[in-house]
C-alpha positions as CSV (number, residue, x, y, z in Angstrom):
1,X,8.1,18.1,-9.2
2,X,11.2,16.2,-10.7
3,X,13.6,14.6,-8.3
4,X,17.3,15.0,-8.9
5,X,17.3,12.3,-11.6
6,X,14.7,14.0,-13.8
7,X,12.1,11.6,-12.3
8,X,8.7,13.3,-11.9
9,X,6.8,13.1,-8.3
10,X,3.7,12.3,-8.4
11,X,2.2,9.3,-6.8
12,X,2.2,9.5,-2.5
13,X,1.2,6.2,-0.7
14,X,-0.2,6.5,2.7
15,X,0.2,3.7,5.8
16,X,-2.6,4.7,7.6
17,X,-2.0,1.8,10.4
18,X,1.1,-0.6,11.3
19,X,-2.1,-2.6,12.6
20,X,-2.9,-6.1,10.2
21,X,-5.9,-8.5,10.6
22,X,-3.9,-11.4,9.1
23,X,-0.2,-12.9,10.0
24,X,1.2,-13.4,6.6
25,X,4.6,-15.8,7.3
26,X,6.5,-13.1,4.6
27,X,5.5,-9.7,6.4
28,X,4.7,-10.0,10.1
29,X,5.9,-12.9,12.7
30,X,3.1,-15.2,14.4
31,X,3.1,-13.2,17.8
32,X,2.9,-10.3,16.3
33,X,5.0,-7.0,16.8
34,X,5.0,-3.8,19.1
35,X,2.2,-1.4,17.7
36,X,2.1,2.4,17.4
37,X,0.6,3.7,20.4
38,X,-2.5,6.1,19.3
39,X,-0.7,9.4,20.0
40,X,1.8,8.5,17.7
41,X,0.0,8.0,14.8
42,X,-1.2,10.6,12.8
43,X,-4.3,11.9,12.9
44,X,-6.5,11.9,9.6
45,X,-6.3,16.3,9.8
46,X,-2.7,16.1,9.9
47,X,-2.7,13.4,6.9
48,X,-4.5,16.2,5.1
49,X,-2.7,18.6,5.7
50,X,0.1,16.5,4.3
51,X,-1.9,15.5,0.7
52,X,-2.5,19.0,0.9
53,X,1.1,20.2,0.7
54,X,1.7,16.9,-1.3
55,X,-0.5,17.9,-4.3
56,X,1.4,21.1,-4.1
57,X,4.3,19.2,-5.0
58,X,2.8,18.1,-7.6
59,X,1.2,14.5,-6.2
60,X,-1.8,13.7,-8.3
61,X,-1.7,10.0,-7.1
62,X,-2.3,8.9,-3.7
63,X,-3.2,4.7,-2.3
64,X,-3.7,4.1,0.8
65,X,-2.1,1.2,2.9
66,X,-1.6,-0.6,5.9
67,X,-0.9,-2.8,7.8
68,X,-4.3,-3.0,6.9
69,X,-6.1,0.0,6.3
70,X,-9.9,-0.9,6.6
71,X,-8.9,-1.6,10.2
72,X,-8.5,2.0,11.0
73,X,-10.9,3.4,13.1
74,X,-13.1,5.8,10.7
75,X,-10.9,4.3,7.6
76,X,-13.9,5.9,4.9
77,X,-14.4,9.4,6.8
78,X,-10.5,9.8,6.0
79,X,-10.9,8.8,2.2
80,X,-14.0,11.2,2.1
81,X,-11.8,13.9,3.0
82,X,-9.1,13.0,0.7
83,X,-11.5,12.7,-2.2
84,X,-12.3,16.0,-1.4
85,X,-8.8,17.6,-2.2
86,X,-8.6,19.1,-5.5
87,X,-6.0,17.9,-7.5
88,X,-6.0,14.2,-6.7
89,X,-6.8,11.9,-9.6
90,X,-6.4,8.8,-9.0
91,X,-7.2,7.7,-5.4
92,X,-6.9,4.2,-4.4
93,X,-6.3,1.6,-1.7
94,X,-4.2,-1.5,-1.2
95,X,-6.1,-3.9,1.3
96,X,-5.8,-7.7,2.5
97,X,-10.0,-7.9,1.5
98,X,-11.2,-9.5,4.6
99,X,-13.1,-6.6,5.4
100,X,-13.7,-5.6,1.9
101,X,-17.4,-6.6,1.6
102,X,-18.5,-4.3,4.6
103,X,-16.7,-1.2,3.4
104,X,-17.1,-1.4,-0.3
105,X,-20.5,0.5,-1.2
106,X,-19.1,3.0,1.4
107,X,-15.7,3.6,0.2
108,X,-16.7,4.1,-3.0
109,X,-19.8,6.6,-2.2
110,X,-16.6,8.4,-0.3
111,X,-14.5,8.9,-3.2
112,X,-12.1,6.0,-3.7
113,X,-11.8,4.9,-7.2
114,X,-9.8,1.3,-7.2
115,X,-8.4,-1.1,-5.0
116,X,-5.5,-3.8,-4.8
117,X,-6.4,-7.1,-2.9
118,X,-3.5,-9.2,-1.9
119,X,-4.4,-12.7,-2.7
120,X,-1.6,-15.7,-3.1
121,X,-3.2,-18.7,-3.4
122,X,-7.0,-20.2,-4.5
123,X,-6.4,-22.7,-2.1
124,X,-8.1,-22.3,1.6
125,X,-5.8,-24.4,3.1
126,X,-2.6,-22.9,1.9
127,X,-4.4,-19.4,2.1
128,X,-4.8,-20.2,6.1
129,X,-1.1,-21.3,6.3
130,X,0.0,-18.3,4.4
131,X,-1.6,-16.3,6.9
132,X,-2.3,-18.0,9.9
133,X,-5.7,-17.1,10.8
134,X,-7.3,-15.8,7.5
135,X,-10.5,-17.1,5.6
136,X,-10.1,-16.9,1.7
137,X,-13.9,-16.6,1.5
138,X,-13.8,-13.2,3.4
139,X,-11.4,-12.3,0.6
140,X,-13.6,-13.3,-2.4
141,X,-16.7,-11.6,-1.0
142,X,-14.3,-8.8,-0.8
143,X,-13.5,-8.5,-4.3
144,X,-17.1,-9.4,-5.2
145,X,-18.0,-6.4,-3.7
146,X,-15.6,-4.3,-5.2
147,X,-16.6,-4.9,-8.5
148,X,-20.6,-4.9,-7.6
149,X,-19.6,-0.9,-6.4
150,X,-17.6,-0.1,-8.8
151,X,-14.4,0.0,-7.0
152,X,-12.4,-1.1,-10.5
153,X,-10.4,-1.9,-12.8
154,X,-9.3,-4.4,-9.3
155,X,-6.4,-6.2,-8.9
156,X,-4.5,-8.8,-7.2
157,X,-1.5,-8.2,-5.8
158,X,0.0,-11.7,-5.8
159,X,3.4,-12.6,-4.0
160,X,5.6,-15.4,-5.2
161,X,8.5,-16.8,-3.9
162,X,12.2,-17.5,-5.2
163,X,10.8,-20.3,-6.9
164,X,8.5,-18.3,-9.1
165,X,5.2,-18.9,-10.6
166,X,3.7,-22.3,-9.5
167,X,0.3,-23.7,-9.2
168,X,-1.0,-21.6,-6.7
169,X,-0.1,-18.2,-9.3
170,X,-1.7,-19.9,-12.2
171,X,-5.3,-20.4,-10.4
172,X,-5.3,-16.9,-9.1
173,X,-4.6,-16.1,-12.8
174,X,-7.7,-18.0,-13.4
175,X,-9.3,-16.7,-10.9
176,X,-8.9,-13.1,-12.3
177,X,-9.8,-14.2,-15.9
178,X,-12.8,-15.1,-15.0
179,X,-13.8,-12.1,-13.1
180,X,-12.5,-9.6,-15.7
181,X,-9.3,-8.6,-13.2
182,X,-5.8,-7.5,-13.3
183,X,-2.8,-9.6,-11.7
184,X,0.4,-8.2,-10.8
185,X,3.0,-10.7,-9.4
186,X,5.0,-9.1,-6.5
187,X,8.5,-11.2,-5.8
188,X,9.0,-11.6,-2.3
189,X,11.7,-9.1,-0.9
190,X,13.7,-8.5,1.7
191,X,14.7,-5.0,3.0
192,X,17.5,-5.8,5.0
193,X,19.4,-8.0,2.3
194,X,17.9,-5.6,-0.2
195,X,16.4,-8.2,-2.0
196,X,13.7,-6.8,-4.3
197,X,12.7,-6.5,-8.3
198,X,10.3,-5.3,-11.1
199,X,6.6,-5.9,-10.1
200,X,5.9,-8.5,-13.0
201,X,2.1,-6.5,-14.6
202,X,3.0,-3.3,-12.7
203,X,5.7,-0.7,-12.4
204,X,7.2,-1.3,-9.0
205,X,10.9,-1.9,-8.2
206,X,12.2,-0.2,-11.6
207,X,14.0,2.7,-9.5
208,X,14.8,4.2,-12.6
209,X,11.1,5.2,-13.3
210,X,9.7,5.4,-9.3
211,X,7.5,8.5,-8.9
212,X,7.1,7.9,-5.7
213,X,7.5,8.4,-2.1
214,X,5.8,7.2,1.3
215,X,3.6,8.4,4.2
216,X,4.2,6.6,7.2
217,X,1.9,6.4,9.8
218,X,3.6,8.2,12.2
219,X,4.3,11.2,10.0
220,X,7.5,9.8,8.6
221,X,8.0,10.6,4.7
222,X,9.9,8.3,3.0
223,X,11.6,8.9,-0.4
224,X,12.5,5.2,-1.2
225,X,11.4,2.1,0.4
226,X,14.8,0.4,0.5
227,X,16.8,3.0,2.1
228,X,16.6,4.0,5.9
229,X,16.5,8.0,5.3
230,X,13.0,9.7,6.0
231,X,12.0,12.6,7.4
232,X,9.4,13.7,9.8
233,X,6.4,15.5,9.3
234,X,5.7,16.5,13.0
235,X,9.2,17.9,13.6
236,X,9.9,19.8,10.3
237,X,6.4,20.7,8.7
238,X,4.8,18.8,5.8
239,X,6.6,21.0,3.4
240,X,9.9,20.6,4.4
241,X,9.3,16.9,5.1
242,X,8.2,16.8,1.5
243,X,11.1,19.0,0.0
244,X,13.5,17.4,1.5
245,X,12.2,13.9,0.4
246,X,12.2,14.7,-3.2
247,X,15.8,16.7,-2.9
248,X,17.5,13.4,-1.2
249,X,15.2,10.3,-3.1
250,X,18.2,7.7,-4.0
251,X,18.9,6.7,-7.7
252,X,18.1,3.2,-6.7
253,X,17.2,1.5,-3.5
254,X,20.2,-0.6,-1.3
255,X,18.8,-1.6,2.3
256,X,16.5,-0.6,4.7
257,X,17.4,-1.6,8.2
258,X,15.2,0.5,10.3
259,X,11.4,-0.4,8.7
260,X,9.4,-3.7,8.1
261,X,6.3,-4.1,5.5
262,X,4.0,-4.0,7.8
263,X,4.8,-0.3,9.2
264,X,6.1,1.4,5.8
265,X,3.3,0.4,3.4
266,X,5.3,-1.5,0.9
């Protein structure tokens, strides 16, 4: 379906959780932040129900994301039920990796095809700091594992600062030569201050290309990730949610005041 700027609609990312196993300094403060209770979170019928109506739309694209999805309870009975849609073709996953290596043979025999693994530094040390309790073994047994199942082409979602690339960017690009894998260099941004740019090795932040639009996880659909307007799922219907999404999606994005990372997906 094309949006009012002749943009077509077909990619939907889903936050399954606002939950994270990591405290990365960009995206989530130290103590942490008030969670989603359980009843306000969807369930993974009514996220269904949503693809569902999605791929109606015309969605042929759907990632999941967090917080951190492989936290959520089930995570590879919901991506078994996705794959299971007809119409999806490219079903993939966005994930920290710390859990990655216990969930890969399984999400692939499931149905996902790919995944993104976040990953800003080579360095433990600076890998701990970024995130304040992580181990950046668990993350390379992750991607080992996605690649030893098949979970590919992976890549590396890697953020960088004001400052741009620096040591730390050209050793995950090293990194990635040497396993065969795909970088994409994410500046850091800021939805209040509406601080954000093109994804250097992917298509993000060029508004006048985005195909997409957002699945909270509490049944919130989002037409642009730097704007505050969304509407809900569990008042209106998936369809109207939906409809209404692509009918109001911004030319560009300005500020979001109301969301954070960590709850919308990114």
């Amino acid at each position: 379906m094309l949006d009012n700027f002749n943009r077509k609609i077909n990619y939907l990312r889903i936050s399954v959780t606002d939950r994270c196993n990591l405290r990365c300094r960009y995206c989530m403060p130290e103590e942490g932040v008030k969670m989603l209770t359980h009843d306000q979170i969807l369930s993974f019928e009514e996220i269904v129900e949503v693809v569902k109506k999605a791929v109606e739309f015309g969605i042929n694209k759907v990632r999941i994301t967090g917080g951190e999805p492989l936290v959520r309870k089930g995570i590879v009975d919901l991506i078994s039920m996705l794959g299971q849609i007809s119409g999806i073709k490219d079903l993939s996953m966005t994930t920290n990796g710390i859990l990655l290596s216990r969930f890969a043979k399984d999400l692939k025999s499931a149905g996902l095809q790919r995944v993104n693994v976040s990953l800003d530094t080579m360095d433990p040390v600076k890998f701990r700091h970024i995130t304040r309790i992580g181990d950046i073994r668990d993350v390379i047994s992750g991607i080992d594992a996605a690649i030893e199942n098949g979970l590919t082409p992976v890549k590396l979602n890697c953020v960088i600062n004001r400052n741009g690339k620096s040591q730390d960017t050209d050793a995950v690009m090293e990194f990635a030569a040497g396993r065969g894998l795909e970088v994409r260099f994410i500046h850091e941004m800021d939805l209040a201050a509406g601080h954000f740019s093109v994804v250097e090795g992917g298509t993000g932040g060029d508004c006048s290309i985005c195909n997409r639009l957002r699945l909270t996880a509490d049944g919130k659909i989002k037409p642009c990730l730097f704007d505050d307007l969304s509407f809900d799922v569990k008042e209106s219907g998936a369809e109207k949610a939906l409809r209404n999404a692509i009918t109001h999606k911004p030319e560009c994005g300005s500020h979001n005041y109301s969301g954070q990372f960590y709850n919308i997906g990114g």
